[in-house]
Residue frames as qw, qx, qy, qz and C-alpha x, y, z in Angstrom:
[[0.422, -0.703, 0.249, -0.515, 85.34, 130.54, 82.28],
 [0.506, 0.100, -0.820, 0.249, 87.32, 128.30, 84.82],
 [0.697, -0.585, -0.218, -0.354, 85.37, 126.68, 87.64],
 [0.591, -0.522, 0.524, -0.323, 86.77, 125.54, 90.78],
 [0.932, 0.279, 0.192, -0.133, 86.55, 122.23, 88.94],
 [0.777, 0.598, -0.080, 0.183, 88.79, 122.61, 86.60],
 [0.137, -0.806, 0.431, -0.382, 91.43, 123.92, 89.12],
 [0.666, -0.345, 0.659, -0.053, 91.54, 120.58, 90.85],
 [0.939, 0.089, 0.287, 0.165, 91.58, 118.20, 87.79],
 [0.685, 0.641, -0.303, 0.168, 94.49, 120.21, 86.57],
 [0.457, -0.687, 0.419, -0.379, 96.20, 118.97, 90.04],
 [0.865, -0.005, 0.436, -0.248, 95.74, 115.45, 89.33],
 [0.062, 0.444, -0.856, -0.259, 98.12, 113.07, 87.44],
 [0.864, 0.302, 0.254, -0.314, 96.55, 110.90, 84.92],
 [0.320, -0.141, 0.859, 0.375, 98.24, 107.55, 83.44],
 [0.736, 0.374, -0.234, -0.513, 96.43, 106.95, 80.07],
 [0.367, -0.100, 0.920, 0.099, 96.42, 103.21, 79.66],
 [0.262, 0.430, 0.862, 0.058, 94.74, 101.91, 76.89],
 [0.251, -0.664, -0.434, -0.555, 91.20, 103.87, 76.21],
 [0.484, -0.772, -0.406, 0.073, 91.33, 104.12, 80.12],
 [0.146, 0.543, -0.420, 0.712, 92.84, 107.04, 82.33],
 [0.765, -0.300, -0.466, 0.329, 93.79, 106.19, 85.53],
 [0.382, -0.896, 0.226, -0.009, 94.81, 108.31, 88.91],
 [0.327, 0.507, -0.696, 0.390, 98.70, 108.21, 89.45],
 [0.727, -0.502, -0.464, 0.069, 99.47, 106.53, 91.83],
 [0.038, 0.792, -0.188, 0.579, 100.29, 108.65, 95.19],
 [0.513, 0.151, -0.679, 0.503, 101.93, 108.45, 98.01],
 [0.211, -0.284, 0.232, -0.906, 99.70, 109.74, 99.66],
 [0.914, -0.019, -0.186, -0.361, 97.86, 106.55, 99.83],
 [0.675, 0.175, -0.688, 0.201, 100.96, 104.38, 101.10],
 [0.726, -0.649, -0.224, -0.038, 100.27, 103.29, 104.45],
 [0.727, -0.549, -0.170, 0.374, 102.32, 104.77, 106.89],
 [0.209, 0.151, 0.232, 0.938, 103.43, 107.60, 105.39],
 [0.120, -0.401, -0.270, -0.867, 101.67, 111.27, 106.10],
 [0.388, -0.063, 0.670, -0.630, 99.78, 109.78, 109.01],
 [0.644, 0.026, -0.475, -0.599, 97.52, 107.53, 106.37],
 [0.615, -0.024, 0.692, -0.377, 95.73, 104.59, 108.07],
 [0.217, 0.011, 0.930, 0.296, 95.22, 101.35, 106.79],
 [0.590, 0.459, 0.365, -0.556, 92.14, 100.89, 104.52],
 [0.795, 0.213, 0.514, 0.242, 91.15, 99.48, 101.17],
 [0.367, 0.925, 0.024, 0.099, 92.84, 102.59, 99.30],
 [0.241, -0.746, 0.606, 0.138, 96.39, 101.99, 101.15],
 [0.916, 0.256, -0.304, 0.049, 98.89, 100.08, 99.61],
 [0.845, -0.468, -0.083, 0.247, 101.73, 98.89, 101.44],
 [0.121, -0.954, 0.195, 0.195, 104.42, 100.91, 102.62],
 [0.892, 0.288, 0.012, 0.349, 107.70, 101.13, 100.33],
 [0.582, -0.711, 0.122, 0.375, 110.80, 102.56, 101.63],
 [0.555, 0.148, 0.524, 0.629, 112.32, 102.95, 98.62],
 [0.030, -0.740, -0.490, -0.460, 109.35, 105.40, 97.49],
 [0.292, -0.919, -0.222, 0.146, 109.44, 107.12, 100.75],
 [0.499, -0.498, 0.172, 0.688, 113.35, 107.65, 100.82],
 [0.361, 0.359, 0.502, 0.699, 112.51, 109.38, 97.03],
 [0.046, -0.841, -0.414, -0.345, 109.98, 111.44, 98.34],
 [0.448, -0.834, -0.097, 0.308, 112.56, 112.73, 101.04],
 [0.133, 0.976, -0.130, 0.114, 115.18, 113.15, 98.87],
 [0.582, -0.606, 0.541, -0.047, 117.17, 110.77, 100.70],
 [0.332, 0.514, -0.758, -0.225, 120.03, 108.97, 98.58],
 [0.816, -0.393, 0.420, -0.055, 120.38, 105.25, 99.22],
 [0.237, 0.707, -0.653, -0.136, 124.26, 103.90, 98.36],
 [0.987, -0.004, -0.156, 0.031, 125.05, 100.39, 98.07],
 [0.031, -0.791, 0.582, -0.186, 128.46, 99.53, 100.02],
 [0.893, -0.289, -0.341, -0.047, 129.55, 96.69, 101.26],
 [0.552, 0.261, -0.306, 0.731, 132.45, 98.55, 103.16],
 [0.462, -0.803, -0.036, -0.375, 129.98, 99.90, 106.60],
 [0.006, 0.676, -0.542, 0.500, 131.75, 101.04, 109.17],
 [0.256, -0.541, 0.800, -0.033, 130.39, 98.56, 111.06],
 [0.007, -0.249, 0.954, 0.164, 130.99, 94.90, 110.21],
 [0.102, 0.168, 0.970, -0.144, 127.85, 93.33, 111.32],
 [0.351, 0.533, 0.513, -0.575, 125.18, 96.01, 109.85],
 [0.485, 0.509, 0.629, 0.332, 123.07, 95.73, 107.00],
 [0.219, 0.757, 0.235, 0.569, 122.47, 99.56, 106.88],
 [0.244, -0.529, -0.461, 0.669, 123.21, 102.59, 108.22],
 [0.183, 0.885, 0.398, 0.157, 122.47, 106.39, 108.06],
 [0.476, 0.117, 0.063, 0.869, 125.07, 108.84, 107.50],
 [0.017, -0.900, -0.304, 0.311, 124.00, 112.38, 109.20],
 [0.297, -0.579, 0.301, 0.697, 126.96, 113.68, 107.59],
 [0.132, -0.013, 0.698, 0.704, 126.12, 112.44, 104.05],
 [0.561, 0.176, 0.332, -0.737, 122.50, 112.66, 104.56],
 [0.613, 0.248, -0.604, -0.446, 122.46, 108.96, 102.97],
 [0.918, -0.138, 0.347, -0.135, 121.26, 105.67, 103.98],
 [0.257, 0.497, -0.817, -0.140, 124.38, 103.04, 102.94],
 [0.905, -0.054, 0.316, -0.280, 123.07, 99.27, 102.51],
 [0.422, -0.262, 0.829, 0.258, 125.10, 96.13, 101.81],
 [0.515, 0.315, -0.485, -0.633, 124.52, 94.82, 98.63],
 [0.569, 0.064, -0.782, -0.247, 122.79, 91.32, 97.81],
 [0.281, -0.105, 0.661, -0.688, 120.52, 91.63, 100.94],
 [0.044, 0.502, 0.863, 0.018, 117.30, 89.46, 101.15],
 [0.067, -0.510, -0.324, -0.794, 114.48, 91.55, 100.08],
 [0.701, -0.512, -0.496, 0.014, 112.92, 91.39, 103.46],
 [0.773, -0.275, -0.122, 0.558, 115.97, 92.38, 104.88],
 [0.288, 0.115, 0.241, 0.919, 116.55, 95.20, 102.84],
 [0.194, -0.568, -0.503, -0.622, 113.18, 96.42, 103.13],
 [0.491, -0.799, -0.342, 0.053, 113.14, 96.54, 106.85],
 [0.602, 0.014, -0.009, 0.798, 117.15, 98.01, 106.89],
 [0.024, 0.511, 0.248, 0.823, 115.33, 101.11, 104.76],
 [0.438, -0.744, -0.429, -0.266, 112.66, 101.44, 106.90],
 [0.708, -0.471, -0.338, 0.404, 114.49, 101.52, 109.79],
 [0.362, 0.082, 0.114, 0.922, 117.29, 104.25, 108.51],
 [0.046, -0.614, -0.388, -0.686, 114.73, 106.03, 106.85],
 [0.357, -0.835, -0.350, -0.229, 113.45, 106.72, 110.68],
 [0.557, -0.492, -0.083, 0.664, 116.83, 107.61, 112.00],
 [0.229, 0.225, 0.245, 0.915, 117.04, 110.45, 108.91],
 [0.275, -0.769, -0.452, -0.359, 113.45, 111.87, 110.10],
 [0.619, -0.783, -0.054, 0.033, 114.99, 112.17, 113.38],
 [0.369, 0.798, -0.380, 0.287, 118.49, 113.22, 112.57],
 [0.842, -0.489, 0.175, 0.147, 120.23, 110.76, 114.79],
 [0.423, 0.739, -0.519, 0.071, 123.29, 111.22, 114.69],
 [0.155, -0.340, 0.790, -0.486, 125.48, 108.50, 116.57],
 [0.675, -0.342, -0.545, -0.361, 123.21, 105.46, 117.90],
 [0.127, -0.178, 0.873, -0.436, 121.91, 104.47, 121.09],
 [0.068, 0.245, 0.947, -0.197, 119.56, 101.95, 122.70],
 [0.314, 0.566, 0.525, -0.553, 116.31, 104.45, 122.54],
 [0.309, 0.593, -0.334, -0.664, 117.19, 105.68, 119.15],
 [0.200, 0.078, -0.884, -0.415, 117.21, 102.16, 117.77],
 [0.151, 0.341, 0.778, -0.505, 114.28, 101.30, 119.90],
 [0.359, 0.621, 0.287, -0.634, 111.87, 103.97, 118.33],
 [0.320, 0.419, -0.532, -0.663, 113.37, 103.06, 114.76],
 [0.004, -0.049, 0.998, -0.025, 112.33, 99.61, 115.37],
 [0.235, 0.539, 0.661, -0.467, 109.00, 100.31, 116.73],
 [0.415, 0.559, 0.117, -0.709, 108.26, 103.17, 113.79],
 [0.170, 0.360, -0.756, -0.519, 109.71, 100.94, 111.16],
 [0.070, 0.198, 0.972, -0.105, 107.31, 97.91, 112.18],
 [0.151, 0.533, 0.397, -0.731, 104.76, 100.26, 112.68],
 [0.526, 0.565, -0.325, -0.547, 104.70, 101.00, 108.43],
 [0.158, 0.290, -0.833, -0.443, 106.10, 98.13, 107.36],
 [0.085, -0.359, -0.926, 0.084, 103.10, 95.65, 108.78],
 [0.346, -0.058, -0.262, -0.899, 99.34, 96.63, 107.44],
 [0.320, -0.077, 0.831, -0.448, 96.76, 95.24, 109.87],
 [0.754, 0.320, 0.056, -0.570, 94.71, 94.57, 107.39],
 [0.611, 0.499, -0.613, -0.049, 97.45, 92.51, 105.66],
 [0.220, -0.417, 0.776, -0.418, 98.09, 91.15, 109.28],
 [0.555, 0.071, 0.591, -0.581, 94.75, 90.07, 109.62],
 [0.777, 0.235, -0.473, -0.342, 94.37, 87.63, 106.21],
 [0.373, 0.407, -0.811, 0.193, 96.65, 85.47, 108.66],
 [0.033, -0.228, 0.883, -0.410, 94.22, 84.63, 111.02],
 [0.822, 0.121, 0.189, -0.523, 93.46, 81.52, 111.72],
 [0.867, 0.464, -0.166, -0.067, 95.43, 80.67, 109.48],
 [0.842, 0.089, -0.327, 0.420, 98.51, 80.17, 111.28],
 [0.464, -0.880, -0.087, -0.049, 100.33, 81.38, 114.77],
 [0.741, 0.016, 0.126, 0.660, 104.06, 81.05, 113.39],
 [0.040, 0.899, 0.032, -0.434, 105.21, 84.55, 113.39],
 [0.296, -0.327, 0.666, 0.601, 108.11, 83.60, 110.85],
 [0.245, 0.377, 0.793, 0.410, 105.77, 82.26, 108.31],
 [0.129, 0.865, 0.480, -0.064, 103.66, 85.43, 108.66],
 [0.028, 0.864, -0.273, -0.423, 106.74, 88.02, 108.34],
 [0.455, 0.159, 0.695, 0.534, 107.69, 85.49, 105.49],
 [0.274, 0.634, 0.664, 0.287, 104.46, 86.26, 103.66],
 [0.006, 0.984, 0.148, -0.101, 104.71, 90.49, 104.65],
 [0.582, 0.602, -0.180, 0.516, 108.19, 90.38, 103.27],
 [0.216, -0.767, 0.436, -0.418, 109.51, 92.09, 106.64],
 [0.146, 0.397, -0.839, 0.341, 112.52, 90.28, 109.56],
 [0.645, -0.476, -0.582, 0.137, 111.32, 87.98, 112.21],
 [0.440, -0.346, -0.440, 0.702, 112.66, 90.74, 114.33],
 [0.246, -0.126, -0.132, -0.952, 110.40, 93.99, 112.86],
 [0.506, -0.258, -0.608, -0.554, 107.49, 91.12, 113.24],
 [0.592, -0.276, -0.587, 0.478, 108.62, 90.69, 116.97],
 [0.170, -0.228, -0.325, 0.902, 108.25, 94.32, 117.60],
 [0.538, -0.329, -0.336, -0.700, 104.79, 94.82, 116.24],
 [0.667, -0.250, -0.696, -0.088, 103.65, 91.91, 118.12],
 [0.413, -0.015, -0.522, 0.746, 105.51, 93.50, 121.23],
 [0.247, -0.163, -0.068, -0.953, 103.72, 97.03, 120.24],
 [0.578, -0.290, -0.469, -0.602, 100.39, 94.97, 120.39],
 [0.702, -0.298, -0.644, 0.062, 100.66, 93.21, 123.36],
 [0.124, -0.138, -0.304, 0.934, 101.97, 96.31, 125.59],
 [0.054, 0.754, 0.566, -0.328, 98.75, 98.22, 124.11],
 [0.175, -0.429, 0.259, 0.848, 100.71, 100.68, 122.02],
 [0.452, 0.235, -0.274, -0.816, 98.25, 99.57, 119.03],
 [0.781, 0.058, 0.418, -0.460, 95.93, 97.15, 117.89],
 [0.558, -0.164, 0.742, 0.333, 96.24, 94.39, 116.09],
 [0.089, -0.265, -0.629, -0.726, 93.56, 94.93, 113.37]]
């Protein structure tokens, strides 16, 4: 007879490591993604992972339209395109960023549209919990978006977010 039980652990993705079995890991746990909040079950948010779970190519080029950007988003190709042999940092906030102009099908860019990627990209990429090992411990904002892998300019627009009131720090 099947129980209710047994319905959910056949739902559930198990690594087998060893003697031990282990949950998959899920994305459903990655901060900023799904509406998840920070806690000691989130793991930081990976743009890479997320643009898989949408479905959303990402092409290496080094031939963007224009000259001076690291990525864009193609509404026509439905693909993020990223220079190659970016800092990881760099590249990680590039994704993010894109990743919120494909949610929002921007096509074209203006000022508000880069605005709100800025603000939602910062918004996942920085985990106030991960914020908050830093203080105290230093009030350099570089040396803290060193250590969270994300730009001096994604770490400028949290900080912004936090000082307007838009969210909290931790």
């Amino acid at each position: 007879m099947s129980t209710a039980f047994d319905a959910w652990e056949d739902d559930i993705n198990i690594e087998y490591l060893g003697h031990l079995a282990l949950p998959a890991r899920s994305t459903g746990y990655m901060f900023g993604v799904r509406g998840f909040t920070d806690g000691v079950c989130a793991y930081d948010y990976d743009p890479w992972e997320h643009a898989e779970m949408l479905d959303l190519p990402i092409v290496f080029r080094d031939d963007l339209p224009d000259p001076a950007a690291v990525a864009c988003f193609s509404s026509e190709h439905q693909a993020i395109f990223v220079r190659s042999n970016l800092h990881s940092a760099t590249e990680r906030c590039a994704l993010a960023h894109e990743i919120v102009h494909f949610e929002h099908n921007d096509v074209g860019t203006n000022d508000l549209q880069e605005e709100r990627a800025d603000r939602i990209a910062a918004q996942r990429l920085i985990r106030p919990r991960r914020l908050e090992e830093f203080d105290g411990l230093t009030e350099d904002p570089a040396v803290v978006a060193l250590e969270l892998n994300v730009t001096e300019k994604i770490m400028r627009t949290y900080m912004r977010l936090v000082r307007n009131g838009h969210i909290r720090r931790y």
